[in-house]
N, C-alpha and C positions, 0 to 999 in steps of 0.2 A: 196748146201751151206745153213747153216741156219742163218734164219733173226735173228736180234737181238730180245731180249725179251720185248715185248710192253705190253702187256696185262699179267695180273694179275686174274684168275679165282677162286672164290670160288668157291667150289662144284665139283664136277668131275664126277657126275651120269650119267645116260643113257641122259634127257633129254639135258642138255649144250651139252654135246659131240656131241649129232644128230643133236642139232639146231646150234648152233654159232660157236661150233668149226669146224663142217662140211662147214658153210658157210664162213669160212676167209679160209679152204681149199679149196674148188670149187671155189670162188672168187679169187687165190691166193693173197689176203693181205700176203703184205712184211712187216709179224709181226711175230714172235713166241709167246709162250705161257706157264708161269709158272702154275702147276695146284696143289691148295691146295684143301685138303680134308675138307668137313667143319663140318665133326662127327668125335669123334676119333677112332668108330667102323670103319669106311669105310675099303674097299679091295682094293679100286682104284688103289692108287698110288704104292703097289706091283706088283700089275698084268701091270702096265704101265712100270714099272721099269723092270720087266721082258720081255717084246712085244716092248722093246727096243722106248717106247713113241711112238707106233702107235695103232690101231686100225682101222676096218672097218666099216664102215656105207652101212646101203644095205635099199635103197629106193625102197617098192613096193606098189604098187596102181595105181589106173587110172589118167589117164591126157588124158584131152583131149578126152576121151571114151576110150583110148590105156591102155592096161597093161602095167608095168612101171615097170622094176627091175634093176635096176642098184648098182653096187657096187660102194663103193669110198675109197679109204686107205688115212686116218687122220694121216696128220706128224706133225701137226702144233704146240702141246704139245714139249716143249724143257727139261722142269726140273718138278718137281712134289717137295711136302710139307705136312709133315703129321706135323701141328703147334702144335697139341697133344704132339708131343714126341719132336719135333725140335721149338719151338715158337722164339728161339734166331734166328735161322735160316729165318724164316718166317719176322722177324723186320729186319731182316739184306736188305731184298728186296727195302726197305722205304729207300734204299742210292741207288738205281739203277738209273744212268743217262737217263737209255733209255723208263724206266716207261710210260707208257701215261695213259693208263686206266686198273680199277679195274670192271672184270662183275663177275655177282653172281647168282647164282639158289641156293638156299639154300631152295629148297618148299615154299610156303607160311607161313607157320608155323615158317621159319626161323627171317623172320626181326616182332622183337618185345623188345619190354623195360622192362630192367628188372635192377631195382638198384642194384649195388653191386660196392665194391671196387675198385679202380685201378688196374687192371689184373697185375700180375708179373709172372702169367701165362699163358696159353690161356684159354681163356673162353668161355665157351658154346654159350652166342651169338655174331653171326655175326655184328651184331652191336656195340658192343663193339670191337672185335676183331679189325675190320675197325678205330673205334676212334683212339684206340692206333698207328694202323697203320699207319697214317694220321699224327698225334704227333708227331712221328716220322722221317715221311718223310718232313714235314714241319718242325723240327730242325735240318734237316740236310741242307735242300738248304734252310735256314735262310727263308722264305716262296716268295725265288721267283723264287720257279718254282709249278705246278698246275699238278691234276692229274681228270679226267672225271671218274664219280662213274656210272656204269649202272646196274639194278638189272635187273633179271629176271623175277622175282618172279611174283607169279599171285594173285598179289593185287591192287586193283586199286592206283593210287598214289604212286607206288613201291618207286620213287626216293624221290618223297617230302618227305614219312613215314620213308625213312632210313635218311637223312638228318636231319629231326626234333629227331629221338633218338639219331644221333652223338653227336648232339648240345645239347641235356639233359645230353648225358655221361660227355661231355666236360665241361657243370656247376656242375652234380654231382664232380666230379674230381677237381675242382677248378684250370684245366687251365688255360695259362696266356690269356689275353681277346685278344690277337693280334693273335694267334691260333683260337682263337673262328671266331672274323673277315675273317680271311684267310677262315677255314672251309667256313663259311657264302657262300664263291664269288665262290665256286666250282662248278664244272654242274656236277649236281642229276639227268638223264635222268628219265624219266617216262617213262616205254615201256608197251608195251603190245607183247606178244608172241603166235605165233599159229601154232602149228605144233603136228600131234600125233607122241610119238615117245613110241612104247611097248618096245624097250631093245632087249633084250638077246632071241632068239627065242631055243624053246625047240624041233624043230625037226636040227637045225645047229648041222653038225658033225665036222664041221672042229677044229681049233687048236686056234682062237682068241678067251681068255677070256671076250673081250672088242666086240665079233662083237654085232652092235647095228641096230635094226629094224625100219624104222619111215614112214610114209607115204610121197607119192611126194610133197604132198601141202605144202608153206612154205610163211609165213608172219610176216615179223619184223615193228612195228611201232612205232617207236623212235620221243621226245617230242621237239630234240633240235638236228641239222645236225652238230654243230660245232664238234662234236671229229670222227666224219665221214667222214669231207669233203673230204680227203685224197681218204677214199675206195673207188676200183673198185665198179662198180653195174650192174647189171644183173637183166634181166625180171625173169628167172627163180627161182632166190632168191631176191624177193621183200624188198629193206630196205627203207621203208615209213616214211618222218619226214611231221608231219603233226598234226594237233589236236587230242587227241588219242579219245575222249569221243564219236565221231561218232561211230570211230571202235570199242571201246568196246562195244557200244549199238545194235551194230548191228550183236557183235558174241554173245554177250547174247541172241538179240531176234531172232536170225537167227538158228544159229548151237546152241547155250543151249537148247533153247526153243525146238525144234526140239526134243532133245533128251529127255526133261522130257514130252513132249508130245507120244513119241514114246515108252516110259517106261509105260505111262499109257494103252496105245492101247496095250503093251503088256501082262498086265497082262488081260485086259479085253479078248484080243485074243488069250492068250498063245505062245506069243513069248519073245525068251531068251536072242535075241541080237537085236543091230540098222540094222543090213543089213538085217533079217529077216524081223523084224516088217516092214522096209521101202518098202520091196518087195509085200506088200501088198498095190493091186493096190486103195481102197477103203480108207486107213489108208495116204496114198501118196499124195492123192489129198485130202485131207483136211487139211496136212499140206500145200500141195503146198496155198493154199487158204488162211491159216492162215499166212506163210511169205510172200503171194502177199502183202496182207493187212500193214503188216507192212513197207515191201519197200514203196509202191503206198505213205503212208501218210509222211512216212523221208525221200522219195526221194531216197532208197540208190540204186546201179546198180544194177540188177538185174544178172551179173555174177558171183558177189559175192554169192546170193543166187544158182546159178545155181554149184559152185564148191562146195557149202556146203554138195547138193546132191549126187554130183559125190564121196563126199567123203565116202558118207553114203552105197554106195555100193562097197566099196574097197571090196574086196575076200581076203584080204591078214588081216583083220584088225578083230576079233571078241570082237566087244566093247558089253559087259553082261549090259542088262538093269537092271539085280539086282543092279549092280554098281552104275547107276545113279537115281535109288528111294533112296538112303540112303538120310538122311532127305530134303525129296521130299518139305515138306511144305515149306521150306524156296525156294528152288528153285521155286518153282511155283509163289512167294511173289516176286523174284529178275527176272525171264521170261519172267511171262506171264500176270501176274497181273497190271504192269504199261503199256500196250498197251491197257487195257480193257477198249475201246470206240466205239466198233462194234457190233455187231451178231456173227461175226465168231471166238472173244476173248470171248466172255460171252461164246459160245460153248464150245471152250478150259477149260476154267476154269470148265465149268460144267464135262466136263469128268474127268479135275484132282479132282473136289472132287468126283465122283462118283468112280472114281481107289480109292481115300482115306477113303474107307471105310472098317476100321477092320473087319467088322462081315462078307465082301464076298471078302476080299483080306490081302494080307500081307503088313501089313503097318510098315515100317522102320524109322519110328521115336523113341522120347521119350515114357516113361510110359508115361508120361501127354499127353503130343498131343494125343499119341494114347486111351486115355480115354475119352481125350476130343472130338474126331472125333467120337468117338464109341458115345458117347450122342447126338451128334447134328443130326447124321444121325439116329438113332434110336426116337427124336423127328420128324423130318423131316418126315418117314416112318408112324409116327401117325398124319400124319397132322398138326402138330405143326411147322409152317416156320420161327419163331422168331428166335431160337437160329442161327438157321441156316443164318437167315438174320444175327445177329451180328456178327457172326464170318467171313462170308465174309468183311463187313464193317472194323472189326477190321485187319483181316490179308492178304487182298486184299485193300482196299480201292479204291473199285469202287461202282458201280450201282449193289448193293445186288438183287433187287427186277428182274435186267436185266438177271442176274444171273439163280437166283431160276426159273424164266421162261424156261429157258432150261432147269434146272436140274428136273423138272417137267415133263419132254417130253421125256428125256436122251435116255429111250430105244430104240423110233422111232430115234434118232437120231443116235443110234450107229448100228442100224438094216439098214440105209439110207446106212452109212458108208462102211456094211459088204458087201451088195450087189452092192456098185461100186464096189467090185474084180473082 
């Protein structure tokens, strides 16, 4: 029997499908699911249309030290929307009695402001799309009934940032101000999402367009429980309503961190992926060292770091450290750089600028950065430590001088490193 339709999905990719729509199916939420496209390029909703609204999820990785493969067949999609070609169709949704919530993966790149007209068509962003939507739904149940907005997206402040461009479309547009109001009282979730999910694997023979790959680890952190109360929950699939700024902080310096550190011991070592580089026992224990330091001082649990690892040797998962230097400088800036108040973060940072050096590595930034790193380290090489002091101060903002001390020493240090394997 299928549930009525409760939820409303923008985006229909690889990731929604493996994270959220996987988890109201292994959870059985007594919800179904409309699934609009949110490019007008997408294939989705053919290939759904044709696989009769299903698709399979096939979880592999370790848990627990156990290899982990399990399949799962996804019924919980009921109708699909390409607002591209059907947008009447898509606003006809904004009259459904049974609506509750509207979730969204639209990349990051998707929620952003952009002025333009009152759409009479659909529109390229999500943001708008949603305003109208909302307008609509709110003149039909004259605004007393209410719908929960949750993004996916991986920005921080996901909900507050779509909230505040509704509220500018709806002054652009010169809405009546009792729309504005109503929007106003809506709950904007803030989440944060954590789950790998690569898609479509290239050695699958079988017949689903839709089967989709993701690792076992799975973590929802949602800023507000009221449009949850209702769901089932389960250990297995973690839905955390709790302050998110901990959890961000602690997957940036935990699992990011990890990886732009693990990208720099790669090129300095010649490895191509995270499970490589981390299989080096010498490269392992210096992160392990570098995320003690960070748990010990935030307090975070140390399981948390403990599955970060587990994750980092999935066999099933080849995450390309070229992937995570593409502009490495800022990540280092948003990692590794606001913990630097030890020995074992001035280490860090001393390797990533010593990986960021154009003239003995390839460096994935701009022509400028890469100019400007090519100068500093070529004074630096003459004895000259000044530039080099300001550019730490200016794009780290720490202890420059705590810095240069190691980057001084770098080779005993990476020679220290090579010889714990």
């Amino acid at each position: 029997m299928k549930h009525p339709i409760k939820i409303m999905q923008i985006g229909d990719g690889n990731f929604i499908r493996g994270f959220f729509d996987f988890a109201i199916e292994k959870l059985q939420v007594p919800c179904s699911i409309v699934s609009v496209a949110a490019t007008a390029r997408g294939k989705t909703v053919k290939q759904l249309i044709e696989q009769q609204m299903e698709f399979t999820v096939m979880e592999r990785g370790l848990k627990n030290g156990e290899v982990v493969e399990e399949e799962t067949i996804v019924k919980v999609i009921q109708a699909t929307i390409q607002p591209y070609e059907n947008w009447h169709t898509f606003l006809q949704y904004a009259h459904s009695e049974t609506l509750e919530m509207i979730v969204s993966n639209t990349t990051e790149a998707g929620i952003y402001y952009e002025k333009i007209p009152y759409p009479t068509i659909c529109p390229t962003s999500y943001a708008a799309k949603l305003t109208v939507f909302l307008e609509q739904y709110y003149n039909h149940f004259q605004g007393e009934k209410r719908l929960a907005i949750v993004p996916l997206e991986l920005i921080e402040q996901n909900g507050n940032t779509l909230k505040t461009i509704c509220l500018q479309h709806a002054k652009d547009w010169s809405l009546p101000e009792a729309f504005n109001e109503w929007l106003g009282t809506l709950i904007f979730c803030n989440t944060l999402v954590d789950r790998i999910v690569t898609g479509y694997p290239q050695d699958y023979q079988g017949e689903d367009a839709l089967y989709t790959i993701c690792e076992s680890y799975f973590l929802f952190v949602i800023d507000q429980q009221e449009p949850f109360q209702q769901w089932p929950t389960s250990l297995d699939l973690p839905f955390v309503f709790d302050d998110i700024d901990m959890y961000r902080k602690r997957k940036v310096a935990i699992l990011n961190g990890s990886h732009i550190l693990l990208s720099a011991f790669g090129k300095i070592y010649n490895y191509t992926t995270v499970r490589e580089a981390f299989s080096n026992a010498g490269v392992r224990d210096f992160i392990e060292k570098v995320t003690n330091d960070f748990t010990q001082r935030f307090q975070v649990e140390e399981r948390y770091q403990q599955a970060v690892f587990e994750r980092f040797f999935n066999p099933f998962i080849e995450h390309q450290l070229y992937d995570i230097q593409l502009n490495e400088l800022s990540k280092w800036q948003a990692r590794i750089a606001p913990y630097a108040e030890s020995e074992i973060y001035y280490q860090a940072l001393a390797i990533g600028l010593y990986a960021m050096n154009p003239t003995r590595f390839s460096v994935r930034e701009s022509d400028h950065v890469t100019e400007k790193l090519r100068g500093i380290h070529k004074h630096f090489e003459e004895g000259h430590t000044e530039p080099m002091q300001q550019f730490i101060e200016q794009h780290f903002q720490c202890n420059a001088t705590k810095v240069i001390q190691q980057l001084s020493t770098i080779n005993r240090l990476l020679e220290e490193i090579a010889c714990d394997n």
